[in-house]
C-alpha positions in Angstrom: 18.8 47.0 31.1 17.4 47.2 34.5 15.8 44.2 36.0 13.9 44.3 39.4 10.0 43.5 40.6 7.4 45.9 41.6 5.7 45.9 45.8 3.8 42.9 44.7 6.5 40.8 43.7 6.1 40.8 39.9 9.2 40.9 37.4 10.3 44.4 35.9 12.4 45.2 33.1 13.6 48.2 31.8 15.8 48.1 28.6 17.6 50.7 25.7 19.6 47.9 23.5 21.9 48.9 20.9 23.7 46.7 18.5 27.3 46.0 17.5 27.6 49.3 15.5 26.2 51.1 18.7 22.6 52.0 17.0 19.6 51.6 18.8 17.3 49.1 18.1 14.6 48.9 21.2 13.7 50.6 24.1 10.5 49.5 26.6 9.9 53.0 27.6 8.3 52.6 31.0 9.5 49.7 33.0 6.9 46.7 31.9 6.4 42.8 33.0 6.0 41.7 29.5 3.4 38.7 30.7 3.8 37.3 26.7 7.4 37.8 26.5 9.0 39.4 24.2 11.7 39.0 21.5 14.2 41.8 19.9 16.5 41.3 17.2 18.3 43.1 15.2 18.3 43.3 11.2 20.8 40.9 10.7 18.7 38.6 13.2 21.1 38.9 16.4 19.4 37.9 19.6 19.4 41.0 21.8 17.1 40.1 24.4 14.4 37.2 24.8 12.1 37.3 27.6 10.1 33.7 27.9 6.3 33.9 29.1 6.6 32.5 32.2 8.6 33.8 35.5 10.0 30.9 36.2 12.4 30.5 32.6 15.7 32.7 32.9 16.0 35.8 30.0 18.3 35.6 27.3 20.3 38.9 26.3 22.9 40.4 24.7 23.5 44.0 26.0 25.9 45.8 24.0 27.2 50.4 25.0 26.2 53.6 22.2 29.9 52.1 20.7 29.1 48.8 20.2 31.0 47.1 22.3 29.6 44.0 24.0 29.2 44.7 27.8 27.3 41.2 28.9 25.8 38.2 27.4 24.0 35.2 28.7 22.4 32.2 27.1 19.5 31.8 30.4 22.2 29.7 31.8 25.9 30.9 31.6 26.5 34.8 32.2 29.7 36.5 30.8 30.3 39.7 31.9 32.7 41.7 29.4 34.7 45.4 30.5 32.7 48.3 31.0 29.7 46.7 32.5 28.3 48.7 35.5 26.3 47.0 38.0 24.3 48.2 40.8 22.6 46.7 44.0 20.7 47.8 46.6 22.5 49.1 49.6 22.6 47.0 53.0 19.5 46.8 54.8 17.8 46.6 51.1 16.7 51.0 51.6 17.2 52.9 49.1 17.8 56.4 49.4 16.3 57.1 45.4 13.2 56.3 43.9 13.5 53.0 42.2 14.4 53.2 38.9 10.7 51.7 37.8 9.0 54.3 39.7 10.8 57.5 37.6 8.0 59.0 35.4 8.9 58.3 31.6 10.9 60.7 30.0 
């Protein structure tokens, strides 16, 4: 999941969830704002990722790898950050030297 906002300061995310077998379940394809929100679960009605309407109420999400394993989790309040999470910023001065992830064409 990728979360970062456009040149006019709107909210974008970009998401491939699996579940705790490793199978996909969702993907947003392009990076989108999702204005209503949006809700994925899984089958067995697992909470992968809720995004509220409304910038100003924090996402809920659990993100799990193609194993299964659970990588992060937070209830829009508390964050817990498991092994084999990868994190990225962007470099000092805020420049990037790569087209922003939101900008890639869709493959």
């Amino acid at each position: 999941m990728n979360v970062g906002v456009d040149d006019e300061g709107r909210p974008l995310i970009y998401f491939c969830l699996y579940d705790s077998r490793g199978c996909a379940v969702a993907e947003s394809g392009a990076a989108s704002s999702f204005p209503d929100g949006l809700k994925v679960q899984t089958e067995d009605g697992e909470l992968l990722l809720e995004i509220p309407m409304g910038s100003d109420i924090p996402i809920q999400y659990r993100l799990y790898n193609r194993k299964g394993e659970l990588l992060t989790c937070s209830d829009g309040v508390c964050t817990k950050i498991h092994p084999g999470l990868r994190m990225e910023s962007r470099p000092p001065g805020g420049k990037a030297s790569l087209t922003p992830w939101y900008r890639h064409p869709s493959s």
